[in-house]
MARVEX-778590 format. One line per 5 residues: number of its first residue (from 1); their letters; for each residue x, y negated, z of C-alpha. Coordinates in Angstrom, 3 decimals. Example, Ala and Ser with C-alpha at 12.3 -4.5 7.8 and 13.67 -1.06 7.14 Angstrom:
BEGIN
1	AS	12.300,4.500,7.800 | 13.670,1.060,7.140;
This chain:
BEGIN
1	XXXXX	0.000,0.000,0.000 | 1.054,-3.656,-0.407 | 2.020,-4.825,2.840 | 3.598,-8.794,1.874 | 3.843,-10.826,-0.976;
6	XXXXX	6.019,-13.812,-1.466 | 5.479,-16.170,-4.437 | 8.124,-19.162,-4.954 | 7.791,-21.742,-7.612 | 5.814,-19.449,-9.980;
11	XXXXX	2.883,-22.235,-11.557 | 0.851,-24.245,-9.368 | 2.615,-21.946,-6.541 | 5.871,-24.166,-4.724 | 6.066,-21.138,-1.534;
16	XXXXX	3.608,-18.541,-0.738 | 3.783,-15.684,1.347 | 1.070,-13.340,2.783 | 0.883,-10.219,4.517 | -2.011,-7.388,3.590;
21	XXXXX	-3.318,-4.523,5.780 | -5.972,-1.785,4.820 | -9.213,-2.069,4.557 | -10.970,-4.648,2.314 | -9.126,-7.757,1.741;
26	XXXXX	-11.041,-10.646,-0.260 | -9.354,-13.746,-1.651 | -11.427,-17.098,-2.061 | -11.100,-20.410,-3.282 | -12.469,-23.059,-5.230;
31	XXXXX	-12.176,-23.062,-9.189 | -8.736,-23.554,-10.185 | -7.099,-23.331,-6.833 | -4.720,-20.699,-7.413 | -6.134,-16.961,-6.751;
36	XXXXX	-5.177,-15.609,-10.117 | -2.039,-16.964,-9.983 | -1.176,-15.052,-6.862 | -2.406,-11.524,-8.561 | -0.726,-12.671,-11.954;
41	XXXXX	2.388,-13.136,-9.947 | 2.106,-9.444,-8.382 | 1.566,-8.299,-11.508 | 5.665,-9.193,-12.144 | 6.526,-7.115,-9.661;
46	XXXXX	4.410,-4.344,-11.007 | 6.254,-4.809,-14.127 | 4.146,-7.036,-16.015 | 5.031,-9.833,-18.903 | 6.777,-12.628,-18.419;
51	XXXXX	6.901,-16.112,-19.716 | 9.408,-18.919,-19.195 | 6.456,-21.311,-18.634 | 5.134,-19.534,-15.586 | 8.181,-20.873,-13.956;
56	XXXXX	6.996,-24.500,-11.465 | 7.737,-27.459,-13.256 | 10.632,-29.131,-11.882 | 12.431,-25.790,-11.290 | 14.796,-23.688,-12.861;
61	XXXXX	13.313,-20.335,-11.616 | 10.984,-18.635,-9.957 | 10.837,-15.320,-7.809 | 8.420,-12.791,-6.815 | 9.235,-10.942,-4.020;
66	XXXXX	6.881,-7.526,-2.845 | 6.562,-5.087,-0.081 | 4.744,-1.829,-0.203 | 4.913,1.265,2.146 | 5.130,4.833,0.912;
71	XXXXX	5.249,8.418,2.070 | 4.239,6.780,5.810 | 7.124,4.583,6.648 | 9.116,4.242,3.755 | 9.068,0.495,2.844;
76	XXXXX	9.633,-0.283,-1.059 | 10.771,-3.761,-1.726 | 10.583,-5.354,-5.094 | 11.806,-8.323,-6.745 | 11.445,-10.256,-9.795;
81	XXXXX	12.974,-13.444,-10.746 | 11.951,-15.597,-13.764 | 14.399,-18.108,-15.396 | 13.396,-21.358,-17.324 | 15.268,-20.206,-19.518;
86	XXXXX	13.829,-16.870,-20.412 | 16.152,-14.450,-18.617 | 14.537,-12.627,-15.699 | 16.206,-10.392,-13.305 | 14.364,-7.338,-11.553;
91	XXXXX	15.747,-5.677,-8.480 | 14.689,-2.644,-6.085 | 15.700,-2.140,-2.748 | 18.191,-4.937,-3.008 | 20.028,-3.448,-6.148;
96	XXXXX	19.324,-4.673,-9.742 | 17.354,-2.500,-11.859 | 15.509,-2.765,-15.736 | 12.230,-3.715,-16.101 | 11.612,-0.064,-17.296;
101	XXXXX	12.402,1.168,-13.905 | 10.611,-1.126,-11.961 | 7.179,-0.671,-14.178 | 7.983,3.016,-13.386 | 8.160,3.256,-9.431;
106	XXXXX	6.371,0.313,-8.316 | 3.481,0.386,-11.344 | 1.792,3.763,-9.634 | 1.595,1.915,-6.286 | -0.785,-0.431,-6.873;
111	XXXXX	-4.138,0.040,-9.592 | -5.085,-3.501,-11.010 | -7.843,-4.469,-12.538 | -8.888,-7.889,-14.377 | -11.821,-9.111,-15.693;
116	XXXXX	-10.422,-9.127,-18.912 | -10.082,-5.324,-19.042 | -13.905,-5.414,-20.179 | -12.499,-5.235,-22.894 | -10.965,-1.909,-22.429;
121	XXXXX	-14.267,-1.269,-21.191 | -15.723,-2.158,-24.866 | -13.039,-0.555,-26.816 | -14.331,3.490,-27.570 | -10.565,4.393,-28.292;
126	XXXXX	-9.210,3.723,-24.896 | -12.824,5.723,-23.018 | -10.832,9.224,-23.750 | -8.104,8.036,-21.309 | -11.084,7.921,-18.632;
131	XXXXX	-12.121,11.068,-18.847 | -8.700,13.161,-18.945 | -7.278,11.181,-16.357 | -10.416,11.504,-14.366 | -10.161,15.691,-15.010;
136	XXXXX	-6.101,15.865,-14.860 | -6.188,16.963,-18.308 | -2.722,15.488,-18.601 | -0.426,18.371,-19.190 | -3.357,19.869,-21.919;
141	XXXXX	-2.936,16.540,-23.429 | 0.307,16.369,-23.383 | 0.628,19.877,-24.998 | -1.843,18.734,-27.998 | 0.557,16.030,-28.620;
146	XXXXX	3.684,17.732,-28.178 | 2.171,20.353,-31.088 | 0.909,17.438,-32.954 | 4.058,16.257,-33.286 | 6.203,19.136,-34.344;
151	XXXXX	3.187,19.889,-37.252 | 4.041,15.784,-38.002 | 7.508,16.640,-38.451 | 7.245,19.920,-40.408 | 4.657,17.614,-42.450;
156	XXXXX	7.359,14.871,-43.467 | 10.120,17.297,-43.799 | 8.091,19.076,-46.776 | 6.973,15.539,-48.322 | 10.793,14.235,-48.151;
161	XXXXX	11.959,17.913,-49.571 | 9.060,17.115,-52.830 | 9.893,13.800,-53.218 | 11.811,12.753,-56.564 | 14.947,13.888,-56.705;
166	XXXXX	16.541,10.528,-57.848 | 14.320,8.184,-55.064 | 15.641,11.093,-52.361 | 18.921,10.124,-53.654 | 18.866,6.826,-53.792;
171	XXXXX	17.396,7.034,-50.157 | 20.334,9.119,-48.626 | 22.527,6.481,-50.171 | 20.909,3.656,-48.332 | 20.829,5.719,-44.846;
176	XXXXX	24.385,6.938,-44.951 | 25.446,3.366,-45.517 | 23.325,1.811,-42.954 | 24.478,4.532,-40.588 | 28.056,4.068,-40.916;
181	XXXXX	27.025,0.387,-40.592 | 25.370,0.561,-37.619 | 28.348,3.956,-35.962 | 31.543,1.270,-36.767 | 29.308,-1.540,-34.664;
186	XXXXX	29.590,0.774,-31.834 | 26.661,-0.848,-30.078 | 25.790,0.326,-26.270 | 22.472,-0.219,-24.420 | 22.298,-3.258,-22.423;
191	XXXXX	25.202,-4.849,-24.515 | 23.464,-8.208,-25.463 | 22.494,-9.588,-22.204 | 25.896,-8.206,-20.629 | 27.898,-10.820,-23.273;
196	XXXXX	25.555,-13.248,-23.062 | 26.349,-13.676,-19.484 | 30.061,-13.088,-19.459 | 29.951,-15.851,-22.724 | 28.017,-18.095,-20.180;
201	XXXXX	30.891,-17.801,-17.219 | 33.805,-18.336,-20.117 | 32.037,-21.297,-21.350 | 32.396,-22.732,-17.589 | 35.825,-20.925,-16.317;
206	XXXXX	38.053,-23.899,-18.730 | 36.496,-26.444,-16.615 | 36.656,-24.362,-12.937 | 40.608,-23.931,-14.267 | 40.366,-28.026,-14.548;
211	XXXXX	38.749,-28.364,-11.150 | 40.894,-25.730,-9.415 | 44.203,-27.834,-10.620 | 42.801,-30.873,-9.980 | 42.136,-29.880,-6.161;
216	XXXXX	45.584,-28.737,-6.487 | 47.339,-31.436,-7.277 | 45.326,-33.933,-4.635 | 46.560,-31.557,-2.193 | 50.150,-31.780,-3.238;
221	XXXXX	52.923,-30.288,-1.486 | 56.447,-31.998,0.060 | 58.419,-32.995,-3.176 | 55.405,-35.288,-4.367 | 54.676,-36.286,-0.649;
226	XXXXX	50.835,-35.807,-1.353 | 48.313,-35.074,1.002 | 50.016,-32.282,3.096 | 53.582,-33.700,3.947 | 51.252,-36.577,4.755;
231	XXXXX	49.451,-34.957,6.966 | 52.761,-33.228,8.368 | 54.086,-36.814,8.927 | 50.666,-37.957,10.644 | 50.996,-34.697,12.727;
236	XXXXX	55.007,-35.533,13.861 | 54.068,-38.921,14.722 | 50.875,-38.286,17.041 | 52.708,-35.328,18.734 | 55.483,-37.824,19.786;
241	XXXXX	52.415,-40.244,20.728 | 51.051,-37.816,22.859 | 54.230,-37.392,24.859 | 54.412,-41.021,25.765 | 50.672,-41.629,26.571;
246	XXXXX	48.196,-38.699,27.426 | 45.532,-40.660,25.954 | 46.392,-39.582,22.623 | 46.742,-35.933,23.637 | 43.093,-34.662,22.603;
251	XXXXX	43.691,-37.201,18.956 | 47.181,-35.235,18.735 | 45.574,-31.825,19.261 | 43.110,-32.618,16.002 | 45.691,-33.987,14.104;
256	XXXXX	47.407,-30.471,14.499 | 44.853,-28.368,13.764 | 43.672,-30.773,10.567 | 47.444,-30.182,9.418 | 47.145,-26.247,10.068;
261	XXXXX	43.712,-26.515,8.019 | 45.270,-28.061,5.135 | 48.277,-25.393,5.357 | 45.924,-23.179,5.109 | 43.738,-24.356,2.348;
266	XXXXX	46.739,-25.618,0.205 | 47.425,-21.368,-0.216 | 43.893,-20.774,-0.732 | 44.276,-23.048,-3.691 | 47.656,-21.711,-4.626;
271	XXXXX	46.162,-18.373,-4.665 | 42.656,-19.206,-6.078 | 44.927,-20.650,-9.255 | 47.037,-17.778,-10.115 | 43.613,-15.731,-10.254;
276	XXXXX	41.906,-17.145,-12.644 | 42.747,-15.894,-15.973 | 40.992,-17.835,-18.593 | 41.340,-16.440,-22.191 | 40.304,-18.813,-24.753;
281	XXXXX	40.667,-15.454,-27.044 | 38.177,-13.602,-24.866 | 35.548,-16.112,-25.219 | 35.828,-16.152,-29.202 | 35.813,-12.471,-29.408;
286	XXXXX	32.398,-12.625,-26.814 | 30.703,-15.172,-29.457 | 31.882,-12.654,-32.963 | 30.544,-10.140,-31.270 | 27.038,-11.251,-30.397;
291	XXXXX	27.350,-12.689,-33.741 | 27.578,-9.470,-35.578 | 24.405,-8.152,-33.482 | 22.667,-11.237,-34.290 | 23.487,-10.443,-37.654;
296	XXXXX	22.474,-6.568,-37.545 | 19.372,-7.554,-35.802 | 18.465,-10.032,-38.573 | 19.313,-7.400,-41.420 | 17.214,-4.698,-39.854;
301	XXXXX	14.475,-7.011,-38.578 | 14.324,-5.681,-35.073 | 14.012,-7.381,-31.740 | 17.772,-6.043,-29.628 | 20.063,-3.526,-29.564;
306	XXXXX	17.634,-1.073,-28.061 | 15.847,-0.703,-30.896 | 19.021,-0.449,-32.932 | 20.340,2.302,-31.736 | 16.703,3.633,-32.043;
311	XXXXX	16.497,3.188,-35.791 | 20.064,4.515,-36.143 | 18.925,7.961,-34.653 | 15.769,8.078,-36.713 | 17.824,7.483,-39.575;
316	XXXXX	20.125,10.271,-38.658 | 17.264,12.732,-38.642 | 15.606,11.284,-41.675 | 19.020,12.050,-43.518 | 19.407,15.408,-41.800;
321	XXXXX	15.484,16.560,-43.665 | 16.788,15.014,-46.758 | 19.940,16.717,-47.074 | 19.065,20.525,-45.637 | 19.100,23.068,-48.662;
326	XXXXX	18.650,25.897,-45.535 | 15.141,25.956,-46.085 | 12.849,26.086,-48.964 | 9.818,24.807,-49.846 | 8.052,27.792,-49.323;
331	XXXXX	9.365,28.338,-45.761 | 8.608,24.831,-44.962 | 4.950,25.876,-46.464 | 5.187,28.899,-44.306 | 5.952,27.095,-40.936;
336	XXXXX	3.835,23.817,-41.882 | 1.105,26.470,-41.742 | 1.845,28.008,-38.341 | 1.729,25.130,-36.804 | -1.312,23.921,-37.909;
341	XXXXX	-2.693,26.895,-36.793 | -1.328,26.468,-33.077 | -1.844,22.922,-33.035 | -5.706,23.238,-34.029 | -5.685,26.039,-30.892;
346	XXXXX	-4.098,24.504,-28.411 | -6.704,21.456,-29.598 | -9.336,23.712,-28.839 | -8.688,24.574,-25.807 | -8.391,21.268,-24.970;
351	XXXXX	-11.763,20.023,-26.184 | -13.529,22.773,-24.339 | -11.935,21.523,-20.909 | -12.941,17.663,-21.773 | -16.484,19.187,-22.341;
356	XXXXX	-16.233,20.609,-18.950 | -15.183,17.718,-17.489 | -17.017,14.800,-19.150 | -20.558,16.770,-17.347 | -18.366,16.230,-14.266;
361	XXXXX	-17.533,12.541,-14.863 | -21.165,12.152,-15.778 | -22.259,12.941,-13.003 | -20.067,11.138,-10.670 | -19.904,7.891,-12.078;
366	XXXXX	-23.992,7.521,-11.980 | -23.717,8.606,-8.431 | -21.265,5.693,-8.100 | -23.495,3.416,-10.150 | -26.583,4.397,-7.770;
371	XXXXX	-24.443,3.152,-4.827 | -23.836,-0.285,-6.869 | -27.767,-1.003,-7.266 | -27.604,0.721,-11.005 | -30.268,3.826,-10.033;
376	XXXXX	-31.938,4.090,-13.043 | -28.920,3.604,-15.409 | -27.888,6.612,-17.164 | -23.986,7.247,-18.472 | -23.485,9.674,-20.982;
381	XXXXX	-19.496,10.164,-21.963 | -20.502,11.091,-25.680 | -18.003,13.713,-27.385 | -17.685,13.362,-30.719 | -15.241,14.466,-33.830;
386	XXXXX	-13.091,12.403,-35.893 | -13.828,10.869,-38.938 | -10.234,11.205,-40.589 | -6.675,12.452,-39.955 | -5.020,15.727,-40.339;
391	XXXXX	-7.273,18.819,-40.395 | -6.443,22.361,-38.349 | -9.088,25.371,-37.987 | -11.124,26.056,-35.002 | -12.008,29.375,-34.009;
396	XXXXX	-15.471,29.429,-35.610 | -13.421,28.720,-38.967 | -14.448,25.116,-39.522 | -11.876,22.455,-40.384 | -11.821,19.753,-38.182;
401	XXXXX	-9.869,16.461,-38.311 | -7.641,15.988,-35.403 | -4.795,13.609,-33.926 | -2.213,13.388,-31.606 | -4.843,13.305,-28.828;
406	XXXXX	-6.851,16.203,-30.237 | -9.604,16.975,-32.208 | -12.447,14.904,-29.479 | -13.374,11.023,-30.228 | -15.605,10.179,-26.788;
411	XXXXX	-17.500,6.715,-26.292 | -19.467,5.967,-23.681 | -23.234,4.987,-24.124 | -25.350,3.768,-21.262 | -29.477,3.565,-20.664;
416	XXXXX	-29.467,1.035,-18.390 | -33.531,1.495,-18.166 | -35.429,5.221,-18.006 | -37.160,5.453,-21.258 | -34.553,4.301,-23.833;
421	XXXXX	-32.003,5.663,-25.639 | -28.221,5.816,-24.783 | -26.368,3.383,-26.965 | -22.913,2.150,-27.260 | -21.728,-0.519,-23.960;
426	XXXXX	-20.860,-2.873,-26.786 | -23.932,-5.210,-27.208 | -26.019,-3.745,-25.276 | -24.399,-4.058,-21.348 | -24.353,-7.579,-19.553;
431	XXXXX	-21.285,-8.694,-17.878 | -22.486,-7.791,-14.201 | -23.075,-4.187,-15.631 | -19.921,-3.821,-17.457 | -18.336,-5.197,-14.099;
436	XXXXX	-20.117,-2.521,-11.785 | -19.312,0.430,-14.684 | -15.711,-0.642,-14.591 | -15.779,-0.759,-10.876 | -17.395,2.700,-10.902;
441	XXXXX	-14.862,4.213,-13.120 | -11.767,2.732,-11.550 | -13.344,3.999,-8.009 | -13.693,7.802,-9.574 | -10.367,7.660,-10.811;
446	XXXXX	-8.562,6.407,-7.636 | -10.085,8.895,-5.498 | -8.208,11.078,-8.412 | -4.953,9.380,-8.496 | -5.418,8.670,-4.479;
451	XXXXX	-3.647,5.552,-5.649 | -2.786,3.136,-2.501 | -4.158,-0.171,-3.596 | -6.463,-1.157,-5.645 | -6.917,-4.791,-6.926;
456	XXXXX	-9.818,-6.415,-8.198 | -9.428,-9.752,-9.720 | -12.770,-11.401,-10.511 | -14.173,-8.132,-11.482 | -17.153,-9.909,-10.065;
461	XXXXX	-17.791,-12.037,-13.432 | -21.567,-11.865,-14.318 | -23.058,-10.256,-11.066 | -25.249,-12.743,-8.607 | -27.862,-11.606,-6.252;
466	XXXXX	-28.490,-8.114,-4.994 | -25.677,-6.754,-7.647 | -23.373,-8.405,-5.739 | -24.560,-7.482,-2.360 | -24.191,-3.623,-3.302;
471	XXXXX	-20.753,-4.325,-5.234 | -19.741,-5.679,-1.680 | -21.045,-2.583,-0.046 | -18.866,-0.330,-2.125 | -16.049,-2.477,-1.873;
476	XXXXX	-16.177,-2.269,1.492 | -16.865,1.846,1.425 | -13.784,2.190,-1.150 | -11.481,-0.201,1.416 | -12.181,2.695,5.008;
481	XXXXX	-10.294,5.125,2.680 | -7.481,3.047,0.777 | -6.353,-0.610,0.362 | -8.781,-2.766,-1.609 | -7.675,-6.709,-2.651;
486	XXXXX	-10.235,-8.874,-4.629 | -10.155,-11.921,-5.930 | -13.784,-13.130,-5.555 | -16.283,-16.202,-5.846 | -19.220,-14.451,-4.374;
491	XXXXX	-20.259,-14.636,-0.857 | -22.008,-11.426,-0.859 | -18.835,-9.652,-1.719 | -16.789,-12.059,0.843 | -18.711,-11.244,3.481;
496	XXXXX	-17.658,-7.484,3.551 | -14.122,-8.247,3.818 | -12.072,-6.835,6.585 | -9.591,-9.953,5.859 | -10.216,-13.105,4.533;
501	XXXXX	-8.169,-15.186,2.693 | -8.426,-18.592,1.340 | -7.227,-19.963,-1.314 | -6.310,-23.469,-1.476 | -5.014,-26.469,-4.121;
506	XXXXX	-3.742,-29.785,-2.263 | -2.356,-32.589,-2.811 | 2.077,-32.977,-1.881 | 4.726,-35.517,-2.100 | 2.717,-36.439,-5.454;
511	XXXXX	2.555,-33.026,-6.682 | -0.655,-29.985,-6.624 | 0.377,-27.129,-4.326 | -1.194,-23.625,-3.477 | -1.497,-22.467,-0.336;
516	XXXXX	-2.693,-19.294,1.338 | -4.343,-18.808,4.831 | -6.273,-16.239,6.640 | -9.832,-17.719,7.886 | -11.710,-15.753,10.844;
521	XXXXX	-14.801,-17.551,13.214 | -16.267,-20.223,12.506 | -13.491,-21.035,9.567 | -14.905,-18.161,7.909 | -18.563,-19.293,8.318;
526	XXXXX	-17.472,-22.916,6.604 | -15.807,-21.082,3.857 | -18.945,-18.506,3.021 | -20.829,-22.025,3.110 | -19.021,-23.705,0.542;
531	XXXXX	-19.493,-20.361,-1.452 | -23.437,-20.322,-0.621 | -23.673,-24.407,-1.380 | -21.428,-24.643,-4.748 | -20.765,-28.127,-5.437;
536	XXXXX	-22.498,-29.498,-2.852 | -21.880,-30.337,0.894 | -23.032,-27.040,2.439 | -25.841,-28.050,4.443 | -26.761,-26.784,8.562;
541	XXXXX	-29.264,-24.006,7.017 | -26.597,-22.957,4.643 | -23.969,-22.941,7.561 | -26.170,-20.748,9.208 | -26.955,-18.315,6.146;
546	XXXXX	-23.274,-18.037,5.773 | -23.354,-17.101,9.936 | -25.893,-14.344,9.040 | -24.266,-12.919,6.536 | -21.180,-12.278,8.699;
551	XXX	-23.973,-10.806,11.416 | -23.213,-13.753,13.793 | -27.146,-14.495,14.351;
């Protein structure tokens, strides 16, 4: 679970920090104030996007910093930090890390959800996800597209062998070249940003050389009687001082130690001197080199050196199907076919399970639909084959068309009212259903993933009235079992909090801040009043709705 967050110059955001416990945790605030900020700036942490503009103006950088406990005590910290300048930095534990790795251990902490996943919601191609997560289908899933990609392979390897002999030519030409191109580069992972920051500390070490001799020579030494023979002679002369009046004793005892301080730093500086080793040469062989991958990355139209290396393996296999004269095109024929065959079983299997367990999800999303106030709505995941793609034989000897997911296309259709027809969410669902159906799924699949934290940001969008009420109620239900944080601007859901935050924009030194506080008593009645009243001045029978709510009387 998330246990602190600290936010510092990210946006509106100058220095933030809050702690979370379990239970149901609700963030409020006016319009604007800063409540999506704060879950936007988790979301770095998580792994998320970046952008240089995130970063406070005024400031150079911003940094995220997160806490989460896991496996009972274990504490997981996190850190991101965002540069002006559009380098960021991500670290675990104290030690610096990719953004890959941090996506990958702190991502399956914490389950987030935005409004503007509706959208996910409203796109049929993403509702099979739902369902296999929801029945662990993963490693059947998995297998399909492990077997759809071998067939794939097998598929190309044939269409490269029957291509035209001269084109196949002229293509194992073009690959051999750009692979010797792109071996002689000798390009590592991680290569870019390592020169761009060593070019960035040569570009400064000629003028720290400068600095460091310059310190140097104001420091002097006994030939040039600079500033420590000086110092020596000051030290002689209040020594003698000192033994004709004791009132300069305590001066003469500073004057010693200044002298032994100078000693001292005149062989830092000696030493500090003979370190550095600036090499012009270095720093012109930094900038040809990130020249040439500038240059690579320009002919081959690809983002970094990542992505290089990438395209010089695929190229290494492409050339490898070209060139083989082991196998035939009959053999390739032969094992195109067994494939097929094993991919269009194993894709089978698999549809059979997701038949299984789309009756299961069913079935427990309306139950969790009746507990939001949706009783008479009824979800049907809808299985359904694909239009196009490759085809493999089922068992009944029909040819399907399948992908790398399988052979199943699901949407989900919805009858909000008995009587009518299930029909697709798209047109038909209003925003405080499709918020209360995406609550509904991502509460079946947590209890699944028994993911730690769940976060809702506005998922509220569209709901008023009793909908909310019951969205608050099983908010509340989902929070005794796991962490629950939502960003909300609905009193009904407010009032079920275990912990309330507030979310507030005010004026500083000239400048908009956010800040963060937890409200309990009578704070917490003011706040649920401004939620009740809106724009206006909560009046003293909205006060004391906002009291009843909270079951003060």
């Amino acid at each position: 679970m998330l246990k602190s967050l600290s936010i510092k110059n990210y946006a509106l955001i100058e220095e933030v920090r809050a702690t979370f416990k379990d239970g149901l945790t609700v963030m409020t605030g006016e319009t604007g104030a800063g409540k999506s900020m704060i879950v936007d700036a988790l979301g770095l942490v998580l792994g998320g996007r970046a952008v240089a503009e995130a970063v406070r103006s005024g400031f150079d950088s911003a940094v995220v910093e997160a806490e989460f406990s896991r496996l009972g005590s274990e504490i997981l910290k996190a850190r991101r930090e965002l540069s002006r300048h559009g380098r960021n930095r991500c670290y675990l534990g104290g030690g610096k890390v990719t953004l890959k790795a941090l996506r990958e251990t702190v991502g399956p902490v914490v389950d987030m959800h935005g409004q503007h996943e509706h959208q996910t919601l409203l796109n049929p191609d993403r509702h099979l996800e739902f369902v296999d997560g929801f029945g662990g289908l993963s490693g059947e899933v998995d297998a399909v597209t492990e077997a759809y990609r071998i067939f794939s392979a097998t598929k190309r390897r044939l269409k490269s062998f029957l291509q035209n002999e001269e084109e196949r030519r002229r293509r194992i030409e073009l690959l051999e070249y750009q692979i010797e191109e792109l071996a002689s580069a000798e390009l590592k992972p991680g290569e870019e940003e390592m020169l761009r920051e060593e070019r960035e500390f040569l570009r400064s070490a000629e003028h720290i050389a400068d600095l460091a001799e310059e310190a140097g020579s104001i420091m002097g030494s006994e030939e040039d009687f600079a500033l420590l023979p000086t110092s020596a002679r000051l030290k002689d002369v209040m020594e003698k001082l000192a033994r004709l009046d004791g009132a300069v004793t305590d001066h003469s005892g500073q004057t010693t130690e200044l002298y032994y301080q100078l000693e001292e730093l005149g062989r830092f500086l000696r030493d500090y001197r003979a370190s550095l080793d600036f090499s012009p040469q270095r720093l012109e062989e930094v900038e040809g080199r990130l020249a040439q991958i500038a240059m690579l990355l320009r002919k081959y139209n690809l983002a970094n050196v990542e992505e290089l290396l990438d395209y010089a393996e695929s190229a290494a296999l492409e050339l490898e199907d070209l060139t083989t004269t082991v196998e035939g095109r009959e053999e390739l024929e032969k094992r195109m076919g067994e494939e097929r065959m094993e991919l269009g079983r194993r894709a089978e299997s698999l549809s059979e399970k997701r038949e299984e367990k789309a009756e299961q999800f069913k079935q427990v999303v309306e139950e969790e639909l009746n507990a939001l106030g949706m009783k008479d709505c009824a979800f049907l995941p809808q299985i359904r084959s694909w239009e196009e793609g490759d085809t493999v034989t089922v068992s009944d000897g029909s040819e399907v068309f399948c992908r790398s997911s399988g052979i199943d296309r699901l949407e989900f259709l919805i009858a909000p009212n008995p009587g009518e027809e299930p029909r697709p969410l798209l047109g038909i669902a209003s925003g405080g259903e499709l918020s209360r159906i995406m609550l509904a799924l991502k509460s079946v699949l947590a209890e699944v993933d028994r993911v730690g934290t769940l976060i809702f940001d506005e998922i509220d969008v569209g709901l008023g009235g009793r909908a909310a009420a019951q969205v608050g109620k099983r908010l509340h239900a989902i929070g005794a079992h796991r962490q629950v944080i939502c960003v909300s601007h609905l009193p009904q859901i407010a009032c079920r909090a275990d912990h309330h935050y507030v979310v507030e924009k005010r004026p500083q030194a000239g400048r908009t801040v956010t800040r963060v506080r937890e409200v309990s008593g009578e704070e917490r009645v003011e706040e649920l009043a401004r939620m009740l009243a809106g724009e206006e001045v909560p009046s003293r029978q909205t006060i004391q709705s906002a009291r009843k709510m909270l079951g003060g009387g």
